[in-house]
N, C-alpha and C positions, 0 to 999 in steps of 0.2 A: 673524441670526448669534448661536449661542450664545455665552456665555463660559467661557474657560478656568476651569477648577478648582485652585486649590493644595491640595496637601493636608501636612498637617502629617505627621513623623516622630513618633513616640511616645516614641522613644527620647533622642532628641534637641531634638524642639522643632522644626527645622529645617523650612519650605516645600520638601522636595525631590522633591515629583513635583506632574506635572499632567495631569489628565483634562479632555477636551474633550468636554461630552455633545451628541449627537444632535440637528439641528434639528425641532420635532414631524413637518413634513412628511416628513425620511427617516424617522423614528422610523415613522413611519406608513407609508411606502415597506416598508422592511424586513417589517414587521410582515407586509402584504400579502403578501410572499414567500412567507413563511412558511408562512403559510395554503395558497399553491400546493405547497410541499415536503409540506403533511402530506399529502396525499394520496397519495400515491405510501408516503409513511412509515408509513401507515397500511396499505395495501393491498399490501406485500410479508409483514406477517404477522408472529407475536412469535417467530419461532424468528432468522429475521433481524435485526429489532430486536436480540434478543439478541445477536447474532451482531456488530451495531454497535458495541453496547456493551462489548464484551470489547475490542475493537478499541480502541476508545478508554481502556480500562483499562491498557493495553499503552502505548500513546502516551504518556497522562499518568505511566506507570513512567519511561518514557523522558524525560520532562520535570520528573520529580521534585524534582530537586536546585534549577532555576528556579522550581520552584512553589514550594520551602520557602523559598530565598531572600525570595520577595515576601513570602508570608505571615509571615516574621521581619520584612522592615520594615514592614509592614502593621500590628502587632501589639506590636513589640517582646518576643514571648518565643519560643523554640522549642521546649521538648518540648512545650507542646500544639500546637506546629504540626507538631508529626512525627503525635502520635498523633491530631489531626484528619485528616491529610490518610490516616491508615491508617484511620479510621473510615468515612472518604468511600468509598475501595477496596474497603474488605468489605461496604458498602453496596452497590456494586455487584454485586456476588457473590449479597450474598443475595435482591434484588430479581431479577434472572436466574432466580436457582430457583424464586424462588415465582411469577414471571407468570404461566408458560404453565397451569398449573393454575386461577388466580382467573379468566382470562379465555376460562374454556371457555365453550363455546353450553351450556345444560343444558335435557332437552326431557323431561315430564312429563305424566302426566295431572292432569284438574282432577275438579271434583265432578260438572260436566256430563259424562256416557260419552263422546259423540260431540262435544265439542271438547277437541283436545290442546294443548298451552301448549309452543312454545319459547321459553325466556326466553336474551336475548345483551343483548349494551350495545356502543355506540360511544362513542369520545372524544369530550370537546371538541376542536374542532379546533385553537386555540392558548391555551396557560395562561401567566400571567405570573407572576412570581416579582419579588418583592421583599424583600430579605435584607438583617440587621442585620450592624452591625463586629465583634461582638465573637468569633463565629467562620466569616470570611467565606467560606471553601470549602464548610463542614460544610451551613452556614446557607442555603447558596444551591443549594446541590443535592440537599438531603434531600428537594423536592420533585421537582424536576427530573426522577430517576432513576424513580422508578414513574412519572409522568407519561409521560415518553418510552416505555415501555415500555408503557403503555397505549394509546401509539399517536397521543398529541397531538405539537404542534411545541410548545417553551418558550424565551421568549423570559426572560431573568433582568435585573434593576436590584440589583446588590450596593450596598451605603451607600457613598457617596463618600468615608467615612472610611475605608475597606480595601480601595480598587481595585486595587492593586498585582498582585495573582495572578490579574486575566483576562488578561491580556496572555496571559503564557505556558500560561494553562489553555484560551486561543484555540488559540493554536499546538500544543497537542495536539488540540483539536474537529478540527481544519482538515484533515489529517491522514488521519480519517475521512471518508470521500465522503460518505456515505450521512447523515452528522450535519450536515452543512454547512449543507442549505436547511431543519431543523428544528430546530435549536439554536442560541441567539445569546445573549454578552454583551455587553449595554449599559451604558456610564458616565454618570453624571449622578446629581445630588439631589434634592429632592421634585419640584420642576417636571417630571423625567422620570420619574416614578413617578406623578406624578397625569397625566401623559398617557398612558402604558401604559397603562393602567385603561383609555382611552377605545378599545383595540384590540384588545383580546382577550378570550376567552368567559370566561374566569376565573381570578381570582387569589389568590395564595397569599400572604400576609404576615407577616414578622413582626419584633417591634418594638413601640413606645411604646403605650397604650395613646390617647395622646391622636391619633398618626395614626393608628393600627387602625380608631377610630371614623372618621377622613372617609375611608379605604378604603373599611369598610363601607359608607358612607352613598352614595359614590361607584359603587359597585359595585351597589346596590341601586337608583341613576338609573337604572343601567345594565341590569337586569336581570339582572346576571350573579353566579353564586355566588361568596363569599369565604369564604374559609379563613384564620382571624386569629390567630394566634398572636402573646399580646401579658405583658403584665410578669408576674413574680411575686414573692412575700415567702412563700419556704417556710418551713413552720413545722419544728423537732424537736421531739421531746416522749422524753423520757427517765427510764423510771420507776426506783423504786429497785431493781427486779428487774435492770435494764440490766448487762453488762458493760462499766466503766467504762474500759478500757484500748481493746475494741473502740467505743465510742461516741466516745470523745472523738476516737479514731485516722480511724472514718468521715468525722465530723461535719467537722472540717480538714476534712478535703479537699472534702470537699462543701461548706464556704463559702467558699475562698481558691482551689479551681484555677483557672485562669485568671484569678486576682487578683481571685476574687470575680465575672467580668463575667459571668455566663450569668443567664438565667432562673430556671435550675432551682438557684441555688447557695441553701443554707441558708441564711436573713436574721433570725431568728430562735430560740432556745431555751428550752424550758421542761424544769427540772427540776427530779426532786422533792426538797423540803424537806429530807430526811435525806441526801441525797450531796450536796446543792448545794456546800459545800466542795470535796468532794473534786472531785467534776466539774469546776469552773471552775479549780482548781489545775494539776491533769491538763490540761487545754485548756489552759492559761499555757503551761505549761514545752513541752508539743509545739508550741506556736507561736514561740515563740523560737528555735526548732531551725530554721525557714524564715529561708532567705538571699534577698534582695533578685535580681533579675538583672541586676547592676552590678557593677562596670562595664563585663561582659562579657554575652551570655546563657548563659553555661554558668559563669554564676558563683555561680546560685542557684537556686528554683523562683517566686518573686512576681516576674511581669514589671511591666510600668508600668501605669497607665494608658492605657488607648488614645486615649478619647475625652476633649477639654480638658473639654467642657462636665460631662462626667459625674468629671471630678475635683473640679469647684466643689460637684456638687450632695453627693458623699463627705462632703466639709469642710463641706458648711453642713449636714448630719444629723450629723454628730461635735458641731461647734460647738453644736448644736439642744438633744442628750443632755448635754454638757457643763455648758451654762448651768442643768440640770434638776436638776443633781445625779449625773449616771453619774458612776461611776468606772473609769475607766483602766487596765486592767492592763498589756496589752502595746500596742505602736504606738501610734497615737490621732491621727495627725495626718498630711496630707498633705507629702510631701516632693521639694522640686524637685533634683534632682542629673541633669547634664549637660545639664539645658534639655528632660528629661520629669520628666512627675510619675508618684511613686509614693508605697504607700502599705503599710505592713507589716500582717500580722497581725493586728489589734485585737479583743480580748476587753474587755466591757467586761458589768460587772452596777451594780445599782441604777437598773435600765433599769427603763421602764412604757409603758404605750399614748397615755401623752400625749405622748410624742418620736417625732419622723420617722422616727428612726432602728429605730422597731420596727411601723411602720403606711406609712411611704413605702419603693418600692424603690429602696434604697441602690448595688445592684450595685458592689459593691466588696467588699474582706478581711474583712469585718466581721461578731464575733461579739456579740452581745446575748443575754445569757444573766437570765432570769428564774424564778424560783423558784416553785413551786407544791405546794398541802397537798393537795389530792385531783385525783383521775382526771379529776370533772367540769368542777373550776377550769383543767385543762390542758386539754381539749375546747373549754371555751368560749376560753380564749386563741388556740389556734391557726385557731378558725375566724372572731374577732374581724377580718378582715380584708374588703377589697374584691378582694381577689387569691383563685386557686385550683386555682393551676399544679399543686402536687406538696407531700409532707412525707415526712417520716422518724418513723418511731417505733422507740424502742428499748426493749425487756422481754424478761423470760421469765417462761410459755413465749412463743414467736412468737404464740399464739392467742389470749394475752391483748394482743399488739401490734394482732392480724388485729381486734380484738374493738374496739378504739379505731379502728384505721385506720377503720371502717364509719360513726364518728358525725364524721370527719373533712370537710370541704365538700373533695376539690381531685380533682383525676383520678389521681393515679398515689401511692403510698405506697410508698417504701421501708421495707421492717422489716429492724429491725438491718442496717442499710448507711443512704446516704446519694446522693444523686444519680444512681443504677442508670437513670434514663432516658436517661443520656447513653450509657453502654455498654452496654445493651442496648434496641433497640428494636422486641420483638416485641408486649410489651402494647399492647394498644388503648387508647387514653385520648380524654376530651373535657378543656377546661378548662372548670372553672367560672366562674362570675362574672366579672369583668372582666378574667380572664386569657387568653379567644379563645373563638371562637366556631365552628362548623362540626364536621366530621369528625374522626375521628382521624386523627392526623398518624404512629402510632405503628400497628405490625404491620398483617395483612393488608387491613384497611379502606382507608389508605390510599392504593393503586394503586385503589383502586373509587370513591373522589373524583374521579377523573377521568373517570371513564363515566357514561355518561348510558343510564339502562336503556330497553330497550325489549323489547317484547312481542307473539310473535305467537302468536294466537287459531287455530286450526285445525279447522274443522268436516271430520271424519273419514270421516261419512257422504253419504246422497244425497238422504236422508228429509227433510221438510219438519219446519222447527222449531217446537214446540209452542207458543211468542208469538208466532210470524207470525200474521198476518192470517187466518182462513180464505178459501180461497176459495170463490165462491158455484158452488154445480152449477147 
């Protein structure tokens, strides 16, 4: 018998919900199902599929208002719960357009005349997903969605820390027929996530880099591909050419939306020596302009923290740079009001690479801003990390930013903007170094993560083939 889950209110502090996760055997049960639905999910064909999926886009319209609900106590903040759950929706939209085209049979000739090549791919038959708190809808079905539409079953494990929004994002699956026996949310924490793993042909993760590695490790007992999407500490780099109104305006928001918690938020800044004033000033005064979301959520835009654990580790990289010598500009400290923690704004310089706070990811509001005399000393800073998620660079022209971005290590560069992989995600990207490993999780590549190519050989003719054997007369 498993045990109940409580999970904490963010907002409040408060035990008020509970998830009961799956014994391995149904876990396993289900699973098996599923494997029977793809079949059938598979071999009605992607005009259908799509046909599913619209279905279910309508459903979850119609369940909107219960989705937001969760995802506010899930969270504690709402506009990015409005414009996550609007980013989910157009996801689906645009995955619909682009399948039927990626998952054409395509048939060619080779360099041999008389053998022709059709090349096609099958799914896997069931992928598993494993999704982080900090944007539990977005996170848990950015795979989900070309997966299904390439024709796999996806079973999802959201983090126990933001269960709240499968309930009612079941009660729209359910709705649909045809999504029933190939789409499933499961509740539960690592124990149901390191036994998914043992049931499905592959999976998708992402998260800590310290579970990412026994994913992968897991995954590789298992013979099965993973897709690990795991931390990062992006760098800015802002030369004196920069417009300082547009950077400092990106930069916000690219390290505090969602209270700093994403991957891709800005944990880092380097700029150059002659605007360093003006830059970190400009950064102060637009950071004080951000209200708290207390003690309402439409009282501010900085929701709370979500996760306890990830408040302690805020405060002990604040605390870390403090004791080093930072200085403080705005926020700088963890704050308990109504039994959640939150945390404002913090700009802080006379930062270096011997504090956590500019080499651990922080995931939190947190600005570290660092000064630099040449192009090369910003090159080497921003690529001074074990991370290699994404950056930002701001110049003109753009081609002297395009010209930096190329000696950058990470997969996706912002120029002049900040965070552009959350609102758009046509570029194809890998992460480097210890920020995931696998496919791209971004534009057309990834619906083709989920096929498994295959290839047929076609001899044309009747003639005997010139490496056969001869025969004897």
């Amino acid at each position: 018998m498993t045990k109940p889950i409580e999970i904490r209110n963010p907002r409040t502090g408060k035990l008020d919900y509970v998830i009961i996760p799956p014994p391995p055997k149904l876990l396993s049960q289900q699973c098996h199902r599923m494997r029977r639905g793809q079949i059938a999910w598979e071999e009605i064909g992607i005009q259908i599929r799509i046909e599913a999926l619209q279905q279910w886009k309508q459903a979850i319209l119609a369940e909107r208002q219960n989705i937001t609900d969760a995802l506010v106590n899930d969270t504690g903040r709402l506009s990015v719960s409005i414009l996550e759950i609007d980013t989910f929706l157009n996801s689906i939209d645009r995955w619909c357009n682009l399948a039927p085209q990626l998952l054409q049979t395509t048939a060619k000739n080779t360099s041999i005349p008389f053998i022709a090549l059709r090349q096609t791919a099958v799914p896997y038959t069931l992928v598993g997903v494993i999704s982080p708190w900090n944007f539990p809808l977005l996170l848990s079905t950015i795979d989900t969605i070309p997966a299904l539409l390439a024709g796999c079953a996806v079973i999802v494990k959201p983090s126990e820390i933001t269960p709240r929004f499968v309930a009612p994002l079941m009660t729209a699956t359910n709705t649909v027929p045809l999504l029933r026996d190939v789409l499933n949310f499961v509740e539960g924490a690592g124990q149901t996530g390191a036994a998914l793993i043992e049931d499905v042909d592959l999976i998708c993760f992402t998260g800590s880099v310290e579970t990412g590695r026994f994913v992968g490790e897991a995954a590789a007992r298992n013979f099965i591909p993973s897709f690990l999407e795991l931390g990062g500490k992006d760098p800015a780099i802002v030369l004196e050419s920069a417009d300082l109104d547009l950077a400092t305006s990106a930069i916000l928001w690219g390290s505090v939306v969602n209270t700093g918690q994403s991957c891709l938020s800005i944990e880092r800044i380097y700029v150059a020596e002659a605007i360093f004033e003006e830059f970190y000033h400009q950064l102060v005064t637009k950071a004080h302009r951000l209200q708290l979301a207390y003690p309402t959520v439409e009282s501010g835009e900085i929701g709370p923290i979500i996760s306890e654990n990830q408040a302690a580790i805020i405060n002990e990289h604040l605390q870390d740079a403090i004791s080093k010598g930072a200085v403080i500009h705005s926020g700088g400290k963890i704050e308990e009001l109504g039994g959640g923690w939150w945390c404002r704004p913090t700009v802080i310089t006379e930062v270096n690479h011997s504090m956590k706070i500019m080499t651990e990811e922080t995931f939190g509001p947190i600005m570290p801003i660092m000064p630099f005399s040449t192009i090369e000393e910003a090159i080497n800073l921003a690529n001074d990390s074990i991370y290699g998620l994404s950056a930002a660079i701001f110049a003109d022209p753009p081609e002297l930013a395009l010209e930096i971005g190329m000696q950058i290590d990470v997969g996706a560069i912002s120029i002049n903007d900040a965070g552009l992989t959350f609102m758009m995600q046509e570029g194809e990207k890998n992460a480097f170094k210890f920020s995931g490993l696998g496919g791209s999780r971004m534009g057309a590549a990834s619906l083709k993560r989920f096929l498994r190519k295959k290839a047929f050989l076609i001899k044309t003719n009747t003639n005997k083939d010139p490496w056969w054997f001869h025969d004897e007369e």
